[in-house]
N, CA, C and O atoms as CSV, one atom per row, in Angstrom:
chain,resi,resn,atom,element,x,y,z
A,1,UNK,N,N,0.853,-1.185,0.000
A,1,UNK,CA,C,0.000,0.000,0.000
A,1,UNK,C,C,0.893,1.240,0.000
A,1,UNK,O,O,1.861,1.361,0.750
A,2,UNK,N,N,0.453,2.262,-0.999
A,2,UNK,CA,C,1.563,3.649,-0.955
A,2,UNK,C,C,1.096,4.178,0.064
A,2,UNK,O,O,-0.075,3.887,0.305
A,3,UNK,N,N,1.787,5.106,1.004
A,3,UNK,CA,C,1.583,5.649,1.410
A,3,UNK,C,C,1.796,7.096,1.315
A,3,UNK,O,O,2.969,7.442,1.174
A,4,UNK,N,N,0.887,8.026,1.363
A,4,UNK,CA,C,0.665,9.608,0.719
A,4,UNK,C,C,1.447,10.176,1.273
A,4,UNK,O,O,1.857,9.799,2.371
A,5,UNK,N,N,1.865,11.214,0.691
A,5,UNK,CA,C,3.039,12.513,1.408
A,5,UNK,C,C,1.938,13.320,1.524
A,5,UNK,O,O,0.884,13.216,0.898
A,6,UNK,N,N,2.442,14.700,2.941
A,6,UNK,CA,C,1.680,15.406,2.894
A,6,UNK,C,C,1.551,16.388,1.456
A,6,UNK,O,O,0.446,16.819,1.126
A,7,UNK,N,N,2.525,16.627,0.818
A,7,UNK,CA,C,2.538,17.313,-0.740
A,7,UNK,C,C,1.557,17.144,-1.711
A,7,UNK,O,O,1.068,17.964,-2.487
A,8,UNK,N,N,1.207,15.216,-1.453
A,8,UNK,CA,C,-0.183,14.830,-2.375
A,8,UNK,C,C,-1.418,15.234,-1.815
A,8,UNK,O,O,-2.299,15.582,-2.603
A,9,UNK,N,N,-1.626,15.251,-0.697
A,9,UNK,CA,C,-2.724,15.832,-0.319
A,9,UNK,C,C,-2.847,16.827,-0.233
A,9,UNK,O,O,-4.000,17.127,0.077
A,10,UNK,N,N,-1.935,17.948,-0.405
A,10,UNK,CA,C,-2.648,19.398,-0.538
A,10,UNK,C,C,-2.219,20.173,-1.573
A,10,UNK,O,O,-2.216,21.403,-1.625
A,11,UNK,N,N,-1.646,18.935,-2.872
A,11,UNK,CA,C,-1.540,19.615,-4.357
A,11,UNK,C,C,-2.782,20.095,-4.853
A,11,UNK,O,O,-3.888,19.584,-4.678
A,12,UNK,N,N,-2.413,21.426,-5.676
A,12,UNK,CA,C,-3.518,22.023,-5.660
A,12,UNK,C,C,-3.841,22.802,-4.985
A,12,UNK,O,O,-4.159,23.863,-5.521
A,13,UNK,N,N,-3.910,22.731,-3.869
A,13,UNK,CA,C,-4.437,23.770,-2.629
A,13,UNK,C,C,-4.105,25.411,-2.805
A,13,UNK,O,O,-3.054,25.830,-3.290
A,14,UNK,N,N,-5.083,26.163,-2.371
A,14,UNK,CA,C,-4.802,27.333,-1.891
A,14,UNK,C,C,-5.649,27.913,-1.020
A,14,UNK,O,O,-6.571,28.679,-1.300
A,15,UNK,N,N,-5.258,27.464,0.230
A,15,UNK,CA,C,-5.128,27.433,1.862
A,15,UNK,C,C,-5.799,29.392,2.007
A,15,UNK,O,O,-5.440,30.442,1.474
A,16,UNK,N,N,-6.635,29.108,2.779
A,16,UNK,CA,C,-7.040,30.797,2.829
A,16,UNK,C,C,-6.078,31.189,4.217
A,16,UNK,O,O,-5.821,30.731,5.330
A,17,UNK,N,N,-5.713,32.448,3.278
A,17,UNK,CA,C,-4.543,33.219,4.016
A,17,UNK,C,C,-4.419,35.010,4.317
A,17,UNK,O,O,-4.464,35.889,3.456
A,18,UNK,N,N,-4.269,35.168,5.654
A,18,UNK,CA,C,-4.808,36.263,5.899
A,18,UNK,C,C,-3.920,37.144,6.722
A,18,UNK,O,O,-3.054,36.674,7.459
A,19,UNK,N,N,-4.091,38.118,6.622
A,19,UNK,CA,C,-2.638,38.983,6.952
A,19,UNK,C,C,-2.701,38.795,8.521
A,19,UNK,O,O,-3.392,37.899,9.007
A,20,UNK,N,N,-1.934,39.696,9.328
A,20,UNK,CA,C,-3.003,40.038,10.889
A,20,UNK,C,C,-3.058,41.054,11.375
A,20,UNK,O,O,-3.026,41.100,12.604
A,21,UNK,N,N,-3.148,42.086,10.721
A,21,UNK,CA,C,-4.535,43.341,10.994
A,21,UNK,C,C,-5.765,43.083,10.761
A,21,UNK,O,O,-6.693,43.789,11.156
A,22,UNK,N,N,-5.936,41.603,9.812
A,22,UNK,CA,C,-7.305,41.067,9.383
A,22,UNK,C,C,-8.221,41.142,10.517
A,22,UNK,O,O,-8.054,40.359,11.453
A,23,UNK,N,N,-9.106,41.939,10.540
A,23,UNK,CA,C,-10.157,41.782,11.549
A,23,UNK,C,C,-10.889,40.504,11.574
A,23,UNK,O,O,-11.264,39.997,10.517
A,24,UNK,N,N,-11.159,39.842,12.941
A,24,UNK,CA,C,-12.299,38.989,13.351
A,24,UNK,C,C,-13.235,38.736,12.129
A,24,UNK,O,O,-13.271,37.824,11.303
A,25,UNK,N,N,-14.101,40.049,12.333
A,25,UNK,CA,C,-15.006,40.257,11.343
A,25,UNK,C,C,-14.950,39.966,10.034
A,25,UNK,O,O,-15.882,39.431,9.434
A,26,UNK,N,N,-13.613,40.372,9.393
A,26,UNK,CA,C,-13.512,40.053,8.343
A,26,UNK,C,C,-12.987,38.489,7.634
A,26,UNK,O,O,-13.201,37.727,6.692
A,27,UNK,N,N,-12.332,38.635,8.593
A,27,UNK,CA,C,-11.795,36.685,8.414
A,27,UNK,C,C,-13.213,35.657,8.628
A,27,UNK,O,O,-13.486,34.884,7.709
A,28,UNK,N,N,-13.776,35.676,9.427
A,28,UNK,CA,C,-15.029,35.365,9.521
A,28,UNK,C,C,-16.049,35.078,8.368
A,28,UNK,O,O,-16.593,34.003,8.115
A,29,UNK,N,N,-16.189,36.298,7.714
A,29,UNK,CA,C,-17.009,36.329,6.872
A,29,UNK,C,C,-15.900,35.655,5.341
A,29,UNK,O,O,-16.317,34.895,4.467
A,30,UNK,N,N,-14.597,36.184,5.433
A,30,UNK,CA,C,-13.897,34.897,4.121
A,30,UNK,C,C,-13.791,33.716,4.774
A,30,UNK,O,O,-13.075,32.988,4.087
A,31,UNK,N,N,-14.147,33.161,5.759
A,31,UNK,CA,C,-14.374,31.581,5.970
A,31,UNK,C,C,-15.234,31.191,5.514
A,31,UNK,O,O,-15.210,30.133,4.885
A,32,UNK,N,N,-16.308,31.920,5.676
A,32,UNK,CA,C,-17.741,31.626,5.658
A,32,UNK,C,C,-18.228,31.198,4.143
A,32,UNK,O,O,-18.969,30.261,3.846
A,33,UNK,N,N,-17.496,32.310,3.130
A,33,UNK,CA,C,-17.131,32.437,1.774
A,33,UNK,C,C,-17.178,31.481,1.130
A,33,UNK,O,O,-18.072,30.940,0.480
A,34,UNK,N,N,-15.514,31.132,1.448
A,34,UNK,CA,C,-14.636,29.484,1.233
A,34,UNK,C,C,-15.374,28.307,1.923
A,34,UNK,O,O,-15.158,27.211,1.407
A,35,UNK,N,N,-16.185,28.329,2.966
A,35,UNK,CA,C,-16.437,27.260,3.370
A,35,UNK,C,C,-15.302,26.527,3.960
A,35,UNK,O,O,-14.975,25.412,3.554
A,36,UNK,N,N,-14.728,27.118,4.871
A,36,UNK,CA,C,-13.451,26.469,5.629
A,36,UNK,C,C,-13.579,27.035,7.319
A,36,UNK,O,O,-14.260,27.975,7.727
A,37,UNK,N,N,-12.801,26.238,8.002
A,37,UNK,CA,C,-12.767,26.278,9.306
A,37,UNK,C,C,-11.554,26.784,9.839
A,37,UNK,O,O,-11.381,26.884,11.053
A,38,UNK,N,N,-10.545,27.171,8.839
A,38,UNK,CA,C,-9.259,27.909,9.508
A,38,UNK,C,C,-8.811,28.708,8.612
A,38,UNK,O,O,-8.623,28.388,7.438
A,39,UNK,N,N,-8.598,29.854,9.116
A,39,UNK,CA,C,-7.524,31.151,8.258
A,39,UNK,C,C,-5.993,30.977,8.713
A,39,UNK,O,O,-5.622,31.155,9.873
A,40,UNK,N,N,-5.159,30.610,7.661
A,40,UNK,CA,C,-3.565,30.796,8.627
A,40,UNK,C,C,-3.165,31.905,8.250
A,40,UNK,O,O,-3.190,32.234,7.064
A,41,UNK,N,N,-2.618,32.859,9.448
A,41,UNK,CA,C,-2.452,34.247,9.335
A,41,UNK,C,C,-0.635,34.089,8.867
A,41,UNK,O,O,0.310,33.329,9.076
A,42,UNK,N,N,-1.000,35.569,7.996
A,42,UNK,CA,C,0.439,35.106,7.250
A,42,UNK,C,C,1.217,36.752,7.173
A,42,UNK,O,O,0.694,37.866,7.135
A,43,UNK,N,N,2.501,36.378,7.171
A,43,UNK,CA,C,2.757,37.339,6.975
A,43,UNK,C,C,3.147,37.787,5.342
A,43,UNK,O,O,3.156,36.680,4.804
A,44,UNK,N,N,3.483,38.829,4.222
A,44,UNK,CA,C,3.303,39.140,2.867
A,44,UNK,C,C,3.956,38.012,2.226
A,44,UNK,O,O,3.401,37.524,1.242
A,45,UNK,N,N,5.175,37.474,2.684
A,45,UNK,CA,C,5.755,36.620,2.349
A,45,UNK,C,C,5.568,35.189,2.142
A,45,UNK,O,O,6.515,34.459,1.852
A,46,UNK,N,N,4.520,34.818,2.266
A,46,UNK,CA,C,3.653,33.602,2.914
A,46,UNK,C,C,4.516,32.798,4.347
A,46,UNK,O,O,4.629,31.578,4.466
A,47,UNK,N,N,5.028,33.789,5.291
A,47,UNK,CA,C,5.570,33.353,6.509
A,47,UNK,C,C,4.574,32.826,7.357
A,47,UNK,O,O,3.977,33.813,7.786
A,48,UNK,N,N,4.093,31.850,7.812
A,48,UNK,CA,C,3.105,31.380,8.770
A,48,UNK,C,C,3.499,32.409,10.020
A,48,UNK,O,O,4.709,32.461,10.238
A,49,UNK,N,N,2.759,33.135,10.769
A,49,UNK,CA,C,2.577,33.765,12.020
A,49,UNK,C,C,1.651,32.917,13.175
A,49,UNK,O,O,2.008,32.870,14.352
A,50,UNK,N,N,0.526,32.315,12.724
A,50,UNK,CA,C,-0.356,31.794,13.341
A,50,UNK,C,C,-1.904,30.922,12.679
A,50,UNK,O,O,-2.057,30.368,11.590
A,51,UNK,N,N,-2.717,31.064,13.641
A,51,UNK,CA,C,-3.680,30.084,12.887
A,51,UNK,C,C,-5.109,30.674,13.844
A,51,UNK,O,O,-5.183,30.876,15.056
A,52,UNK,N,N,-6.257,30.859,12.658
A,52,UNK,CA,C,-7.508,31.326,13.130
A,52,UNK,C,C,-8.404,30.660,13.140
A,52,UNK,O,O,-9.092,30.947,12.161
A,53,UNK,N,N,-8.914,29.750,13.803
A,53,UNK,CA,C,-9.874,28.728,13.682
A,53,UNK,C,C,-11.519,28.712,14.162
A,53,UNK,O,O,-11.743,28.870,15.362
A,54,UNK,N,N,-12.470,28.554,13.386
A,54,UNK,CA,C,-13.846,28.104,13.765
A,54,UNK,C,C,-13.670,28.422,15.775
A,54,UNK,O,O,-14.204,29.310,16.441
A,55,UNK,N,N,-12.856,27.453,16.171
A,55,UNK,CA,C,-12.813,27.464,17.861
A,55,UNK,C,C,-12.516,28.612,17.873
A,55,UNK,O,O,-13.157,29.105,18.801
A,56,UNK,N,N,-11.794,29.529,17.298
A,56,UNK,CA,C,-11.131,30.864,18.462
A,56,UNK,C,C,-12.180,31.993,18.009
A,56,UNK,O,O,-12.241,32.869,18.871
A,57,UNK,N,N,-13.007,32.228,16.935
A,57,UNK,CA,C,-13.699,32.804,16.701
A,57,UNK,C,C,-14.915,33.167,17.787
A,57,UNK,O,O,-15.441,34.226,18.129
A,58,UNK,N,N,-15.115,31.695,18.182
A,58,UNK,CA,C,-16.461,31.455,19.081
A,58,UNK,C,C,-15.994,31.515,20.623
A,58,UNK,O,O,-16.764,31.745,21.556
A,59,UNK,N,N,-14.833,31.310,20.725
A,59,UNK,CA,C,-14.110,31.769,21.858
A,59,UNK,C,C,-13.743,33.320,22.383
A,59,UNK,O,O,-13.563,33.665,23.551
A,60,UNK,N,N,-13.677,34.261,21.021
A,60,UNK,CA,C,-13.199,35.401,21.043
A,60,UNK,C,C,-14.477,36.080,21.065
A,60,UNK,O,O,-14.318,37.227,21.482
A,61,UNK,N,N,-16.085,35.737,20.684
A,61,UNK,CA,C,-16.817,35.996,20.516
A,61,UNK,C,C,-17.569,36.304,21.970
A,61,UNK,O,O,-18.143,37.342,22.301
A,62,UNK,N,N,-17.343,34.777,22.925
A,62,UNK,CA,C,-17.952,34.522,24.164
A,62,UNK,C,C,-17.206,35.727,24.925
A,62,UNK,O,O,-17.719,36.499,25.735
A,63,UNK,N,N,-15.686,35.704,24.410
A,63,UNK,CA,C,-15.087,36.768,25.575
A,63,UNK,C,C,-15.448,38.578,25.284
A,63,UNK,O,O,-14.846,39.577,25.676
A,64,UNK,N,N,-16.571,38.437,24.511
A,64,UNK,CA,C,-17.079,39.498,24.574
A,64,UNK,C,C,-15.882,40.951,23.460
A,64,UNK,O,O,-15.713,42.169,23.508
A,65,UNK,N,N,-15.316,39.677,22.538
A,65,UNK,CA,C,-14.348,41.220,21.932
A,65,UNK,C,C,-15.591,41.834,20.860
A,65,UNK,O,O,-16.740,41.393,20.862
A,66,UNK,N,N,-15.141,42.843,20.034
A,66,UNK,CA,C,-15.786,43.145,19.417
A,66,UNK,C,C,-14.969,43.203,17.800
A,66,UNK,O,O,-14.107,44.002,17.436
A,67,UNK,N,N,-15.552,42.126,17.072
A,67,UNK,CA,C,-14.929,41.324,15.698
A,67,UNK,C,C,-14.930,42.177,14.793
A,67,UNK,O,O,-14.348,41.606,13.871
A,68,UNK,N,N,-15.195,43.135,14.468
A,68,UNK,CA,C,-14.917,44.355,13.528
A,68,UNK,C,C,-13.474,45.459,14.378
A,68,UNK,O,O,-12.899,46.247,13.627
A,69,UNK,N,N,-13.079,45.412,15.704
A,69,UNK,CA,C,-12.203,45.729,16.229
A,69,UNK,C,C,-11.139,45.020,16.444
A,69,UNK,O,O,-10.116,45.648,16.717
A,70,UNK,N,N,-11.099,44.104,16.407
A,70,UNK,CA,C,-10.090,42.943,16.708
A,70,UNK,C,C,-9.125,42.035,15.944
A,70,UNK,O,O,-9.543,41.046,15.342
A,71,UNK,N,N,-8.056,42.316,15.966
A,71,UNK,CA,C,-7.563,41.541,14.952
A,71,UNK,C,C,-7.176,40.453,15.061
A,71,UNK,O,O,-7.314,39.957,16.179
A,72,UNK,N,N,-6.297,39.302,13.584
A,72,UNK,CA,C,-6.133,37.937,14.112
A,72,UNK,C,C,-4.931,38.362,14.647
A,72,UNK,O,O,-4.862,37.532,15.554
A,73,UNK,N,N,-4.140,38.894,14.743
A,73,UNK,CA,C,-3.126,39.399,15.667
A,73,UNK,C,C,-3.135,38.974,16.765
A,73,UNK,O,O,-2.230,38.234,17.152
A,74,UNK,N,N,-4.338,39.398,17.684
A,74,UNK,CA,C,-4.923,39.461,18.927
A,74,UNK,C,C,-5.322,38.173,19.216
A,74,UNK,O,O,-4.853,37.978,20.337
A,75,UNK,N,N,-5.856,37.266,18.902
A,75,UNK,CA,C,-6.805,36.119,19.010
A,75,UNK,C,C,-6.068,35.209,18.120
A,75,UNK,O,O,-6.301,34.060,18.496
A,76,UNK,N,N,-5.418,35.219,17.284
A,76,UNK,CA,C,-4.811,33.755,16.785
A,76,UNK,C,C,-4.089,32.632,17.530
A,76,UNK,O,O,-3.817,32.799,18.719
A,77,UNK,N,N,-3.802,31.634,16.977
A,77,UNK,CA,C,-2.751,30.792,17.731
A,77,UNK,C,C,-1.626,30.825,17.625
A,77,UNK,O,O,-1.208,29.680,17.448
A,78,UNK,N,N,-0.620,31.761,17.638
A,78,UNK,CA,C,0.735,31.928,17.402
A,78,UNK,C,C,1.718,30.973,17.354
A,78,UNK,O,O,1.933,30.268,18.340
A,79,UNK,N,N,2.607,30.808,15.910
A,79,UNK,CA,C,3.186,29.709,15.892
A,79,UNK,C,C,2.662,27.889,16.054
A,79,UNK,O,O,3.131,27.085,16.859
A,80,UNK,N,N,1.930,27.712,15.356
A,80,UNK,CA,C,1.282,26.505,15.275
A,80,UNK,C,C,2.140,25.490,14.732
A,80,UNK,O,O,3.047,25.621,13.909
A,81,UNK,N,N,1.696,24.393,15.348
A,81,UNK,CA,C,2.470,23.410,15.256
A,81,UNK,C,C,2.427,23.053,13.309
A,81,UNK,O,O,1.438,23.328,12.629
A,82,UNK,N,N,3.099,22.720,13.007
A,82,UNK,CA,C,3.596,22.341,11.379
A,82,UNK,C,C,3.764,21.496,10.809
A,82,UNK,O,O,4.993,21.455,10.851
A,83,UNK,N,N,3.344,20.340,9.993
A,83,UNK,CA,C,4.803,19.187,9.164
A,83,UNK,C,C,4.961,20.141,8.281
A,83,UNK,O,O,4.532,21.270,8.046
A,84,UNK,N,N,5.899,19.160,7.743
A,84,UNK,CA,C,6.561,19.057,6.051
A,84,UNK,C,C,5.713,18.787,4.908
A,84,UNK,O,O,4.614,18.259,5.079
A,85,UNK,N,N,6.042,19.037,4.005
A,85,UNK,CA,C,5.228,18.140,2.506
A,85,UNK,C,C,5.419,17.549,2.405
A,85,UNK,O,O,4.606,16.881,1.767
A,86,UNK,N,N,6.751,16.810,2.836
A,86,UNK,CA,C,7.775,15.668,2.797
A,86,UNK,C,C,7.439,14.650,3.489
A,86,UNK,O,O,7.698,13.487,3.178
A,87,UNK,N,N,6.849,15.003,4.459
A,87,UNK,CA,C,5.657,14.364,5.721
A,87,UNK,C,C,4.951,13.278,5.349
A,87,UNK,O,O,4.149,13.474,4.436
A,88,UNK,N,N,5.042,11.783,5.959
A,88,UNK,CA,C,3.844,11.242,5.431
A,88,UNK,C,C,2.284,11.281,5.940
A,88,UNK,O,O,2.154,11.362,7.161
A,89,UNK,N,N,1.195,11.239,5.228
A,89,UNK,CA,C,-0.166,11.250,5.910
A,89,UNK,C,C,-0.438,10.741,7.321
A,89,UNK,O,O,-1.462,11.032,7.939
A,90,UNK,N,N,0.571,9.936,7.814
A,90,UNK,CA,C,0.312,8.960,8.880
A,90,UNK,C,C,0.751,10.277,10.282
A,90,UNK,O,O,0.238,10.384,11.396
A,91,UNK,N,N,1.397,10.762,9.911
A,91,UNK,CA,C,2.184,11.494,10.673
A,91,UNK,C,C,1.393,12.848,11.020
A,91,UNK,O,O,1.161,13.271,12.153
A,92,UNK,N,N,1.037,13.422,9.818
A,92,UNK,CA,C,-0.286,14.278,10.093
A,92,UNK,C,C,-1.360,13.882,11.019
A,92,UNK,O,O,-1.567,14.477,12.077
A,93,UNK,N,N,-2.121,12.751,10.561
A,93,UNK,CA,C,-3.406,12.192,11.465
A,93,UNK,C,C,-2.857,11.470,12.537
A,93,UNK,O,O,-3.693,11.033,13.328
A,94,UNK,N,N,-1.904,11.272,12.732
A,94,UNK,CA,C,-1.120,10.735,14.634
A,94,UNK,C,C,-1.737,12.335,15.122
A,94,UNK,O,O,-2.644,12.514,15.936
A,95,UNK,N,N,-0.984,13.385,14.394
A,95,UNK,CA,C,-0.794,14.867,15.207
A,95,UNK,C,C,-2.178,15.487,15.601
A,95,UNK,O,O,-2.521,16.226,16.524
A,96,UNK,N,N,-2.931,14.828,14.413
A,96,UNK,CA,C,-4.072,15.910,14.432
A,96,UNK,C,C,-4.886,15.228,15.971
A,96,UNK,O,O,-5.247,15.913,16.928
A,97,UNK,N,N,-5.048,13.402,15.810
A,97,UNK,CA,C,-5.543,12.583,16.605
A,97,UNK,C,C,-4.767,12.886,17.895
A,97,UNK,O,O,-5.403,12.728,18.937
A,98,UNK,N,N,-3.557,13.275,17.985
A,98,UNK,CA,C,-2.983,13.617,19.428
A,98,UNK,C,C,-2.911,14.237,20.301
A,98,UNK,O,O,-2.571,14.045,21.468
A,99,UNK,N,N,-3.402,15.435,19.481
A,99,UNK,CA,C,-3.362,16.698,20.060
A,99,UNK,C,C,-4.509,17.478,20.069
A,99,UNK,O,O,-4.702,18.500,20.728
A,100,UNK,N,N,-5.460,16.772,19.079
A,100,UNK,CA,C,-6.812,17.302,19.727
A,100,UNK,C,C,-6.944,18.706,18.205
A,100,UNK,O,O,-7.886,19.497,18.218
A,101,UNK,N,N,-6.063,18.744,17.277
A,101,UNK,CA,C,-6.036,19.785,16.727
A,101,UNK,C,C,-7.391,19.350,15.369
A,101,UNK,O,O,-7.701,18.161,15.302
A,102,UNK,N,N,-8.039,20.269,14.469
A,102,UNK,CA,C,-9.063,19.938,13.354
A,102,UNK,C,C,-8.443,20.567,12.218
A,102,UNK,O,O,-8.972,20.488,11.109
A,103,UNK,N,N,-7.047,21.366,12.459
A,103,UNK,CA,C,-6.889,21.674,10.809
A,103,UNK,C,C,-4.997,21.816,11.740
A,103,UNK,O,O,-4.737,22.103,12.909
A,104,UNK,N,N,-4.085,21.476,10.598
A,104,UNK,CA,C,-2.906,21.296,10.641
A,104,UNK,C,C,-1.980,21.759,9.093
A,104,UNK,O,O,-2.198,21.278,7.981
A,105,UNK,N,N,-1.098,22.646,9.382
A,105,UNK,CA,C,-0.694,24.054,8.684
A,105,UNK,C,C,0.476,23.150,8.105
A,105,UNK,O,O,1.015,22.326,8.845
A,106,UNK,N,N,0.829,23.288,6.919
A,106,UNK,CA,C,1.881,22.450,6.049
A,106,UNK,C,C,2.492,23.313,5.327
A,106,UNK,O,O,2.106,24.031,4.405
A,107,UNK,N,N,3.967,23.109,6.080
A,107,UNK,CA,C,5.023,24.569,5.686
A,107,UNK,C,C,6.364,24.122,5.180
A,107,UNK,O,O,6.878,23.098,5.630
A,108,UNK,N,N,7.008,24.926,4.167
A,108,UNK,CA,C,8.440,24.216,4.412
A,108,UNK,C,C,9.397,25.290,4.387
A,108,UNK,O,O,9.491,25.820,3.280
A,109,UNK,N,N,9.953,25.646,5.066
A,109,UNK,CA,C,10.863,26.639,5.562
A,109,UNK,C,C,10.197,27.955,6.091
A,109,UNK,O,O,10.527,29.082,5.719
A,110,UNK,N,N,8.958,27.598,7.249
A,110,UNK,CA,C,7.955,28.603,8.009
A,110,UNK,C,C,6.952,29.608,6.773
A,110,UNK,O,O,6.443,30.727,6.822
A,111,UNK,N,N,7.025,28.425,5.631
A,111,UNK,CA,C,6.380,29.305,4.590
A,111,UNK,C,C,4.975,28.387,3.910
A,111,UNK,O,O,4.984,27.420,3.148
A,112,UNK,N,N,4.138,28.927,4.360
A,112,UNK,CA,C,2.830,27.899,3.938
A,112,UNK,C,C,2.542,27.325,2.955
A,112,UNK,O,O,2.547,28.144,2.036
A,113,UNK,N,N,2.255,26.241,2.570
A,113,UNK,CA,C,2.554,25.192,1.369
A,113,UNK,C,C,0.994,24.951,1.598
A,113,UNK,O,O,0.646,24.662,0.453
A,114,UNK,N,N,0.065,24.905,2.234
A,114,UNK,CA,C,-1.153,24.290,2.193
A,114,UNK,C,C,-1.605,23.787,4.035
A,114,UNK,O,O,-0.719,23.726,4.888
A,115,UNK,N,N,-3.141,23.465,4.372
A,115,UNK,CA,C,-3.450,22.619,5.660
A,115,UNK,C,C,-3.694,21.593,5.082
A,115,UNK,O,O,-3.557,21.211,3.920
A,116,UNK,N,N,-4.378,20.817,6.722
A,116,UNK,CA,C,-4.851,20.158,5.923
A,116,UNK,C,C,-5.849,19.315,7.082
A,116,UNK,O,O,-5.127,19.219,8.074
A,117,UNK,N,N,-7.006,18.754,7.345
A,117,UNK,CA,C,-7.792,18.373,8.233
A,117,UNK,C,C,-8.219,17.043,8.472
A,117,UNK,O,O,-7.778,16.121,7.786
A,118,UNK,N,N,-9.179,16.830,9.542
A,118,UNK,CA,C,-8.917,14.895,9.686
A,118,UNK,C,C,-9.553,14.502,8.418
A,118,UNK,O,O,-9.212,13.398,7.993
A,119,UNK,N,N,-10.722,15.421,7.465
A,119,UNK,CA,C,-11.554,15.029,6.308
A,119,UNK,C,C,-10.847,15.136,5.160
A,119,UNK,O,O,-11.533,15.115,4.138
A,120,UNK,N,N,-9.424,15.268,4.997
A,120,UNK,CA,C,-8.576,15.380,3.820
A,120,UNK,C,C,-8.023,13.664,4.013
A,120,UNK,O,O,-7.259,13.340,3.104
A,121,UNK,N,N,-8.211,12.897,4.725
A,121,UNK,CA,C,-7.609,11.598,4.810
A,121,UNK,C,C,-8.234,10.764,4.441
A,121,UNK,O,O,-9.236,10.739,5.156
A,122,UNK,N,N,-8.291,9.767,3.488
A,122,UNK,CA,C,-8.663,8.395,3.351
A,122,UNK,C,C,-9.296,7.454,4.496
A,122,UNK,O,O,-8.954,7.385,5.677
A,123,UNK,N,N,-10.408,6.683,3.760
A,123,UNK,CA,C,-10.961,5.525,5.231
A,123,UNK,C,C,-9.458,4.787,5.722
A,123,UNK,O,O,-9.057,4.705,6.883
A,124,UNK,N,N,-8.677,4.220,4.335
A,124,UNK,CA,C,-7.946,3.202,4.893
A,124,UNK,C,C,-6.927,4.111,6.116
A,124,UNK,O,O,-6.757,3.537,7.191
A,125,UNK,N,N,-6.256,5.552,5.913
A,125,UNK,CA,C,-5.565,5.890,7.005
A,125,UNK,C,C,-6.466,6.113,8.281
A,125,UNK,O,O,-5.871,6.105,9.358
A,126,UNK,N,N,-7.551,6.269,8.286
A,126,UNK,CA,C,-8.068,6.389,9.441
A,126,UNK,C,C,-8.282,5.103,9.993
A,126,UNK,O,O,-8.557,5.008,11.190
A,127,UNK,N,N,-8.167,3.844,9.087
A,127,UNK,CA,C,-8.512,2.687,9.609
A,127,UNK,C,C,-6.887,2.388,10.496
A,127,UNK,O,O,-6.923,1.957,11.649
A,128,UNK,N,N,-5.833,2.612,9.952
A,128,UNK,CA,C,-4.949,2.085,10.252
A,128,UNK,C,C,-4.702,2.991,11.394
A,128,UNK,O,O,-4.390,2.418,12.438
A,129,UNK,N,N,-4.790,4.597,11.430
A,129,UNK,CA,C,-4.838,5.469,12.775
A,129,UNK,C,C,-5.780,4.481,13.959
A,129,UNK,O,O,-5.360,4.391,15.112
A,130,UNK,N,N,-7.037,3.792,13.543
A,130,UNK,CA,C,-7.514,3.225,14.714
A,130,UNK,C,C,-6.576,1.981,15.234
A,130,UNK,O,O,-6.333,1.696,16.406
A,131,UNK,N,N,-6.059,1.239,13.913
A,131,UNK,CA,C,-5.850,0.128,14.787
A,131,UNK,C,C,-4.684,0.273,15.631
A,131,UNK,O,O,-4.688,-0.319,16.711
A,132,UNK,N,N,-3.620,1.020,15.273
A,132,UNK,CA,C,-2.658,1.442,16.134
A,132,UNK,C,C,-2.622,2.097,17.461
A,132,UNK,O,O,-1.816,1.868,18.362
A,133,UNK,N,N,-3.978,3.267,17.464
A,133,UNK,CA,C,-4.392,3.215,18.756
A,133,UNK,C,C,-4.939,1.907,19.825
A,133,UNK,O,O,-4.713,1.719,21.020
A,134,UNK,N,N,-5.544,1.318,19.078
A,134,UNK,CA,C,-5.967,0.072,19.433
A,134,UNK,C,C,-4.833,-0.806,19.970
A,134,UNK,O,O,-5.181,-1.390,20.995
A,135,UNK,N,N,-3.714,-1.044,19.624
A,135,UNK,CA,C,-3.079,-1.702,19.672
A,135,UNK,C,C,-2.227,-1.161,20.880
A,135,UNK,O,O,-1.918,-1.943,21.779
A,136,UNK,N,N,-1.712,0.594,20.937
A,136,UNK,CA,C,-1.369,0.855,22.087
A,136,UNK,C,C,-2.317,1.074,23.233
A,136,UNK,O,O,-1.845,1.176,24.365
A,137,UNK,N,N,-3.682,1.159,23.027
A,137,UNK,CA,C,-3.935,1.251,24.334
A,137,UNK,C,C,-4.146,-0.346,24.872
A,137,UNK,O,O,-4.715,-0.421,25.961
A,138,UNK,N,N,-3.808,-1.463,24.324
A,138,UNK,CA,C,-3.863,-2.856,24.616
A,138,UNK,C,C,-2.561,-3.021,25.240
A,138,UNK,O,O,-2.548,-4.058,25.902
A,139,UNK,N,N,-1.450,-2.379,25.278
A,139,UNK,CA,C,-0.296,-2.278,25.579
A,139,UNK,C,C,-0.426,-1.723,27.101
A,139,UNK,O,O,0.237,-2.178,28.033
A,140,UNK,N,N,-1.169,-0.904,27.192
A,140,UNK,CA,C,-1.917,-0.414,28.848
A,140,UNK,C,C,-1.796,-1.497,30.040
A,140,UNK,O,O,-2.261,-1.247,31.151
């Protein structure tokens, strides 16, 4: 069985990317657009700075900021965790499954190449992500 690099799965891609003076408000409404759940805030260069997600929106929302004032500056996740393109798929969905994360930023030299989420993966890697959990928590 081949197994995918992260490069094959996000050929093609163009990852919505957003400066960070980008207001709340406005990132918001280009998610909404695209139909996506994360903005990675970038700097002109396509330098990854951080990551704006569905969660921090509704988080930034509860804490009462006001999303036409606020930038992803303010509210992003600074420095987010990263692979490679070079990366295989397995390695992505360990990270995403480990850490609890729903979208994962694919860079190669802190410069954004594409994300990518647990619904960009194949049944068979998710089959094989289970059985390996399976197998370590039998190791318990």
């Amino acid at each position: 069985m081949h197994e995918r690099s992260m490069a094959e799965i996000i050929r093609n891609q163009s990852p919505l990317a957003l400066g960070p003076d980008t207001t709340v408000a406005d990132a918001c409404a280009a998610m909404h657009r695209r139909r996506v759940g994360a903005v990675l805030v970038t700097e002109g260069d396509g330098r990854l700075l951080g990551i704006f997600t569905g969660r921090d929106a509704v988080r930034c929302l509860a804490e009462g900021c006001d999303a036409r004032a606020t930038s992803l500056r303010q509210v992003m996740t600074p420095n987010p965790v990263t692979l490679a393109p070079d990366q295989p798929a397995m390695a992505a969905l360990r990270l995403l499954d480990d850490c609890g994360f729903r979208h994962l930023p694919v860079c190669r030299d802190g410069r954004v190449c594409g994300i990518v989420s647990r619904y960009d993966f194949r049944a068979r890697e998710h089959a094989r992500l289970d059985e390996e959990t399976g197998y370590f928590e039998a190791l318990r």
